[in-house]
TIRO-2110 file (N, C-alpha, C; in Angstrom, 1 decimal):
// TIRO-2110
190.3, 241.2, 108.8, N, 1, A
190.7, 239.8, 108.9, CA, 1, A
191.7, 239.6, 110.0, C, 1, A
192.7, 240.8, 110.2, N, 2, A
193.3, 240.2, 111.2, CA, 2, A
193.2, 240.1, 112.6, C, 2, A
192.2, 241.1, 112.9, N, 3, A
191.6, 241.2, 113.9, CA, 3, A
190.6, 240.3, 115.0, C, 3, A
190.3, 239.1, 113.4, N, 4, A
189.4, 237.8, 113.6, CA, 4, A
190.2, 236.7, 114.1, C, 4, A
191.7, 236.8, 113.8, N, 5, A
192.7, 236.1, 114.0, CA, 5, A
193.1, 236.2, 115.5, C, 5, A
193.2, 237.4, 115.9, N, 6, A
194.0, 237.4, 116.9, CA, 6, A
192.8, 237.6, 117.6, C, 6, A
191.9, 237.7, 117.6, N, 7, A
190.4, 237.3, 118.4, CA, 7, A
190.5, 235.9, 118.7, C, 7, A
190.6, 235.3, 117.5, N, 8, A
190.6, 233.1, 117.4, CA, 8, A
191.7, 232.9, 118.3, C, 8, A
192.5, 233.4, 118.2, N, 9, A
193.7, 232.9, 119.0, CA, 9, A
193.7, 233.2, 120.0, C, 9, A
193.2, 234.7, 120.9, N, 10, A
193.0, 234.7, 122.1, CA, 10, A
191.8, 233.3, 122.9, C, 10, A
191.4, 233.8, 122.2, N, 11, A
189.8, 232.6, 122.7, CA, 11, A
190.8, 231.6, 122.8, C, 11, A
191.2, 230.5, 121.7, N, 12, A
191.7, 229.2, 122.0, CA, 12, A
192.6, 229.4, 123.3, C, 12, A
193.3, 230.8, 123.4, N, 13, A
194.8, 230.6, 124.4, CA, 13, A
194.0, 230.2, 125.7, C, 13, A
192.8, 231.0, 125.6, N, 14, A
192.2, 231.4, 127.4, CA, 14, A
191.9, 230.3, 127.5, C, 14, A
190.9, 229.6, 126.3, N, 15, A
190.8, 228.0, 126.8, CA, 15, A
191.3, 226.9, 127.1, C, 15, A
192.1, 226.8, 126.2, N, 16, A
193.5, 225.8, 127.0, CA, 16, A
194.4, 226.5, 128.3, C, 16, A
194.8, 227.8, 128.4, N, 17, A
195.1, 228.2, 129.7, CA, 17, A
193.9, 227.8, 131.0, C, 17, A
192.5, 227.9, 130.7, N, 18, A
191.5, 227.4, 131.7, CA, 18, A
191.1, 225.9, 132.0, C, 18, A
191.3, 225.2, 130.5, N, 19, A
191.1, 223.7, 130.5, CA, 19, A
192.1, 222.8, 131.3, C, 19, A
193.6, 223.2, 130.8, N, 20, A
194.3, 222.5, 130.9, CA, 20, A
195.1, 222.5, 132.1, C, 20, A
195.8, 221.2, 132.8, N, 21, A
196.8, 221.5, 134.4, CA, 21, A
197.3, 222.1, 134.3, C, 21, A
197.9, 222.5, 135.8, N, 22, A
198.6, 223.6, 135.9, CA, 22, A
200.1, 223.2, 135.5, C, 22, A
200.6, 223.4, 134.6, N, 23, A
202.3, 223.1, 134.2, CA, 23, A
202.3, 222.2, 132.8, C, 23, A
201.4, 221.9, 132.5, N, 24, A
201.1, 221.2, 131.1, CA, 24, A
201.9, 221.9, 129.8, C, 24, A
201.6, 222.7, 129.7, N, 25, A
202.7, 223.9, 128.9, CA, 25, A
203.8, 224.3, 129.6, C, 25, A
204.7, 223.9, 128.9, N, 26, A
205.9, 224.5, 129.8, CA, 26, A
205.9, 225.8, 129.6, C, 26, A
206.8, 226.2, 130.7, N, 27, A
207.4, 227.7, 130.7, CA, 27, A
206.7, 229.1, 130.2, C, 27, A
204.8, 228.5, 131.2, N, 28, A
204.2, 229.6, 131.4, CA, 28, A
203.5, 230.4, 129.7, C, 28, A
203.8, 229.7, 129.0, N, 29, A
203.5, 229.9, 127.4, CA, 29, A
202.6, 230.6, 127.2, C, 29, A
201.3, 229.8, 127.4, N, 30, A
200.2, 230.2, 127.3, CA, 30, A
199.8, 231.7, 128.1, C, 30, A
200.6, 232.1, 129.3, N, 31, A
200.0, 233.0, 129.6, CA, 31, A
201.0, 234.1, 128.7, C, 31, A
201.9, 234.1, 128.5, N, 32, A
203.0, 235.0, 127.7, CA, 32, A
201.5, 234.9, 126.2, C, 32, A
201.6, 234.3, 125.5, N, 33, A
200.1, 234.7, 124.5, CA, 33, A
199.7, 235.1, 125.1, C, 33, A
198.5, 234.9, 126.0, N, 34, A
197.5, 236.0, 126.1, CA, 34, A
198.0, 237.4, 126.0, C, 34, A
199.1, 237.5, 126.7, N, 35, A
199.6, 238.9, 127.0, CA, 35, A
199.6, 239.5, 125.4, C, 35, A
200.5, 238.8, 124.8, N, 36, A
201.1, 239.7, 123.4, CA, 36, A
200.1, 239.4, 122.7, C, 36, A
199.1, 238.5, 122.9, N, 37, A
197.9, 238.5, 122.0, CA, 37, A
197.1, 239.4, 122.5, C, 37, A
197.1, 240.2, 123.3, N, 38, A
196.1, 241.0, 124.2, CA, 38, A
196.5, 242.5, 123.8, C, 38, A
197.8, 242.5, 123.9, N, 39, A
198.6, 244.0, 123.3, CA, 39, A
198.4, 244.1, 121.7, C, 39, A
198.5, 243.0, 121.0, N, 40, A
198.4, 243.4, 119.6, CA, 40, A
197.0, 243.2, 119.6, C, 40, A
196.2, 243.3, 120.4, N, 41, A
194.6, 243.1, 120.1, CA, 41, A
194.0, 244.6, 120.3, C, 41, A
194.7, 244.9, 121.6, N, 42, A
194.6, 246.4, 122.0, CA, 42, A
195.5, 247.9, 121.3, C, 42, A
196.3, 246.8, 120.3, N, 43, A
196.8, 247.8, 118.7, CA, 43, A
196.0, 248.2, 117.8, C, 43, A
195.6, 246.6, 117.4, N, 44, A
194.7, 246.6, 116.4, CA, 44, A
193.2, 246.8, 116.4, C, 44, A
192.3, 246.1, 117.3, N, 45, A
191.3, 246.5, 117.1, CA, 45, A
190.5, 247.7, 118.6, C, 45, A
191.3, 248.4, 119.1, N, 46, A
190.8, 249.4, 119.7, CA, 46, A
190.9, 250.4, 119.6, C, 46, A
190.2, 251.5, 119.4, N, 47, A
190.6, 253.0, 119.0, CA, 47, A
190.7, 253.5, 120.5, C, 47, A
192.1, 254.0, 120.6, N, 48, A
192.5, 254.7, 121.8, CA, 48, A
192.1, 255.9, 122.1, C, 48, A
191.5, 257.0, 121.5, N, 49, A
190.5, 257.6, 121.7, CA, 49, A
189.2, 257.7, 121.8, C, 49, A
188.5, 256.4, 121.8, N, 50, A
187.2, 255.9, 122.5, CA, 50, A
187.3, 255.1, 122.5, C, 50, A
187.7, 254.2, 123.3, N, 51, A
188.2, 253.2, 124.6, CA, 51, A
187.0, 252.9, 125.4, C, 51, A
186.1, 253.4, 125.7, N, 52, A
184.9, 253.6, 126.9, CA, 52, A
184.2, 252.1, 126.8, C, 52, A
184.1, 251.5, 125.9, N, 53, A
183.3, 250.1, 125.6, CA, 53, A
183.9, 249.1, 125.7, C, 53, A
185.5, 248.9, 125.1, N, 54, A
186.5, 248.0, 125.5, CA, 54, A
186.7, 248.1, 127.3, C, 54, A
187.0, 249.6, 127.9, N, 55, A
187.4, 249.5, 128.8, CA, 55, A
186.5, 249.1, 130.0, C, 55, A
184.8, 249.0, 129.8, N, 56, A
184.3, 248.8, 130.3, CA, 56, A
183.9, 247.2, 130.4, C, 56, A
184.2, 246.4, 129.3, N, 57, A
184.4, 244.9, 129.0, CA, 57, A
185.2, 244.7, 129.9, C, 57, A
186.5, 245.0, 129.7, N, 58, A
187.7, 244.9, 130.5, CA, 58, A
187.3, 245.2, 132.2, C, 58, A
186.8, 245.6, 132.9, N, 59, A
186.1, 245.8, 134.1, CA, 59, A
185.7, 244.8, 134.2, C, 59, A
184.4, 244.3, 133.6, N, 60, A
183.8, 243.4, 134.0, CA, 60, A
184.4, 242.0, 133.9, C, 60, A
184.7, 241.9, 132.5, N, 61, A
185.9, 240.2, 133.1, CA, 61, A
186.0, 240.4, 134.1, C, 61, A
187.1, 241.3, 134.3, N, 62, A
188.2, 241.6, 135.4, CA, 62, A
187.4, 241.4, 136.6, C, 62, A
186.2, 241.5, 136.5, N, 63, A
185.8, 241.3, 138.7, CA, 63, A
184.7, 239.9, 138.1, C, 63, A
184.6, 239.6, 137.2, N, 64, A
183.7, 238.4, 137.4, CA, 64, A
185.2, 236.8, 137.1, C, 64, A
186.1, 237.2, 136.9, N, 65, A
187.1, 236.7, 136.7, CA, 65, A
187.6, 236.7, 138.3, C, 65, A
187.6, 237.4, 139.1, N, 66, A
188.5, 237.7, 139.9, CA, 66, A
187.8, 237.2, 141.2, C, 66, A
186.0, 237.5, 141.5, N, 67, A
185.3, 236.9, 142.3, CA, 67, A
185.4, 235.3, 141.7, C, 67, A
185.6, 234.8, 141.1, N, 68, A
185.1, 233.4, 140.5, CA, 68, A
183.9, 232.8, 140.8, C, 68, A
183.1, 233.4, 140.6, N, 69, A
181.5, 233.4, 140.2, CA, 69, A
181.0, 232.2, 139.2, C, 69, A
181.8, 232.3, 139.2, N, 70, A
181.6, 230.6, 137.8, CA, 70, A
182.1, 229.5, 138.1, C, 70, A
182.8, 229.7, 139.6, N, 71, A
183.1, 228.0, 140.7, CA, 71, A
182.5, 227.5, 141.0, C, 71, A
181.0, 227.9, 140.9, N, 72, A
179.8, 227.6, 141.6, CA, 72, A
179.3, 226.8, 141.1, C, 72, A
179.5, 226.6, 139.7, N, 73, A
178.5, 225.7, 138.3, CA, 73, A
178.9, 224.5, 138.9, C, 73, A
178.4, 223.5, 139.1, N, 74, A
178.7, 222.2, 139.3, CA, 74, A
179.8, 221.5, 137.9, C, 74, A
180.7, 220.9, 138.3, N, 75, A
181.3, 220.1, 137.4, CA, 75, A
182.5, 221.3, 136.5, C, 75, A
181.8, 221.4, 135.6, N, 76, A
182.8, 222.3, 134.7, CA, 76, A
182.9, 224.4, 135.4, C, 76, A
182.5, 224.4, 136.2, N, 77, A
182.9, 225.8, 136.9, CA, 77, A
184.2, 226.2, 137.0, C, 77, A
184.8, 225.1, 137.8, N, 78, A
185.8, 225.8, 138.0, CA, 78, A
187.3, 225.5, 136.6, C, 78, A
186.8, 225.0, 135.5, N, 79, A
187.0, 225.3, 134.0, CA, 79, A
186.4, 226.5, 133.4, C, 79, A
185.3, 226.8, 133.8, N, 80, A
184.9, 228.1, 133.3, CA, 80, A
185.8, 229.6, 133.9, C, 80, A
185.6, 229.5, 134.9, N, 81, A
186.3, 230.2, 136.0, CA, 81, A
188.0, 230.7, 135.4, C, 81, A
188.4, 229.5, 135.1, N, 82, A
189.6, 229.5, 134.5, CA, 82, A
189.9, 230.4, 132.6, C, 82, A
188.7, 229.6, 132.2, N, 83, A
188.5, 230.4, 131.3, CA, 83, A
188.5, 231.4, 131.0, C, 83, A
188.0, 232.4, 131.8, N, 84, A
187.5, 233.8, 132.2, CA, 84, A
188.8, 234.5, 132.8, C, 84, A
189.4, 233.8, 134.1, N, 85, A
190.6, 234.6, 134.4, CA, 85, A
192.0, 234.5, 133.0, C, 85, A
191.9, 233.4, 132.3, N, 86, A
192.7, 233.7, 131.3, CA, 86, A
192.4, 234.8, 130.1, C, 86, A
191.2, 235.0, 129.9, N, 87, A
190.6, 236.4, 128.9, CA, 87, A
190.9, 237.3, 129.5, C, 87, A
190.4, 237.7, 130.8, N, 88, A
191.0, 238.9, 131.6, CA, 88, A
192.6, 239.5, 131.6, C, 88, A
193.6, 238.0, 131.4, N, 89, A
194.7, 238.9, 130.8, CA, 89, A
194.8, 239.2, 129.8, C, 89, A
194.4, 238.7, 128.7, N, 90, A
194.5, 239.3, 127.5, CA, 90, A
194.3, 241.0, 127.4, C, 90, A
192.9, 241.0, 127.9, N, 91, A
192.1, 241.9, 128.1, CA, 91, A
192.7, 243.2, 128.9, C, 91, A
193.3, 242.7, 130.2, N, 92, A
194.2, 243.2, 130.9, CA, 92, A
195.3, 244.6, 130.2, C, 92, A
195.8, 243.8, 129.5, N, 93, A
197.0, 243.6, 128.6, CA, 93, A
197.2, 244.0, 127.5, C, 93, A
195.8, 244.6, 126.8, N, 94, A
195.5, 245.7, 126.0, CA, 94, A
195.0, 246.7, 126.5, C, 94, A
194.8, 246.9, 127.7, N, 95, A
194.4, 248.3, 128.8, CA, 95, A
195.7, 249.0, 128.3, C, 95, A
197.1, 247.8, 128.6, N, 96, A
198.4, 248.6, 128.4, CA, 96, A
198.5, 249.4, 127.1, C, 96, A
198.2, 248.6, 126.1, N, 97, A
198.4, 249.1, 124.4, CA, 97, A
197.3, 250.3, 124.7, C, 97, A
196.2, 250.4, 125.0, N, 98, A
195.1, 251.7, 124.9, CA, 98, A
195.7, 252.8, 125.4, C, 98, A
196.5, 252.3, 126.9, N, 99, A
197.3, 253.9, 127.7, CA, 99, A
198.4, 254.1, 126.4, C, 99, A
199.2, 253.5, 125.9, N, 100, A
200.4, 254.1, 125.3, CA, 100, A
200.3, 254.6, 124.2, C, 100, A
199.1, 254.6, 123.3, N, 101, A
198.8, 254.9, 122.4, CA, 101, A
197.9, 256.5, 122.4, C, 101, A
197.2, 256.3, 123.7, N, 102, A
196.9, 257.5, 124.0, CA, 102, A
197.7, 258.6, 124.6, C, 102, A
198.5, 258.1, 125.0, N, 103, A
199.4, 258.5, 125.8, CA, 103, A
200.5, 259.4, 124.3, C, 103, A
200.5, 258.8, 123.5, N, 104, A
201.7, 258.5, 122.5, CA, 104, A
200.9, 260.2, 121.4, C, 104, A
199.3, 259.6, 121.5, N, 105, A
198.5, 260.7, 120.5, CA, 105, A
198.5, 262.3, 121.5, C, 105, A
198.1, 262.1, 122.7, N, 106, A
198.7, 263.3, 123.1, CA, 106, A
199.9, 264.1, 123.4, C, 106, A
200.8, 263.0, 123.5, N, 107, A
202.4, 264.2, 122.9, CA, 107, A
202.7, 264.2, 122.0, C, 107, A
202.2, 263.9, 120.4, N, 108, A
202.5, 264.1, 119.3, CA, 108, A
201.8, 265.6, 118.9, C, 108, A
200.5, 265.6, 119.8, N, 109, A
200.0, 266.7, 119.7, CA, 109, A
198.9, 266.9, 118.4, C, 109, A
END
């Protein structure tokens, strides 16, 4: 269950982070959630010792987010576009949580 949560609430963050102008939220908010929603996503639902499926998600946002390949759609593209670079931090941002936990299981030993 909680994992469906902090899934719902990434999704919503990236969307209003992609929908909405730039400064509408004050003080950067929305991208501060993605981040901590992205780290406790990459606590909770990724096993840090097979990582290979998330981290290969994470790739792919990451360059179809980064070419903006979705600027192209007439009208709402470059909403989508947006969309997409905002999941990529989430996504990002649980790469961190995967290293430190792996990181954490090999010196515990």
């Amino acid at each position: 269950m909680g994992n469906r949560v902090v899934v719902g609430l990434t999704a919503l963050a990236a969307v209003l982070h992609g929908v909405l102008p730039e400064g509408m939220i004050p003080g950067n908010f929305l991208a501060l959630a993605l981040v901590v929603l992205g780290l406790v996503w990459g606590y909770m639902g990724v096993d840090a010792e097979d990582a290979t499926a998330y981290l290969a998600v994470v790739i792919g946002v990451g360059m179809a987010g980064s070419s903006d390949v979705l600027a192209i759609v007439p009208v709402i593209g470059g909403w989508l576009d947006g969309i997409v670079d905002a999941a990529s931090m989430a996504l990002y941002s649980g790469v961190a949580t995967v290293l430190a936990l792996r990181t954490w299981n090999r010196v515990k030993g």
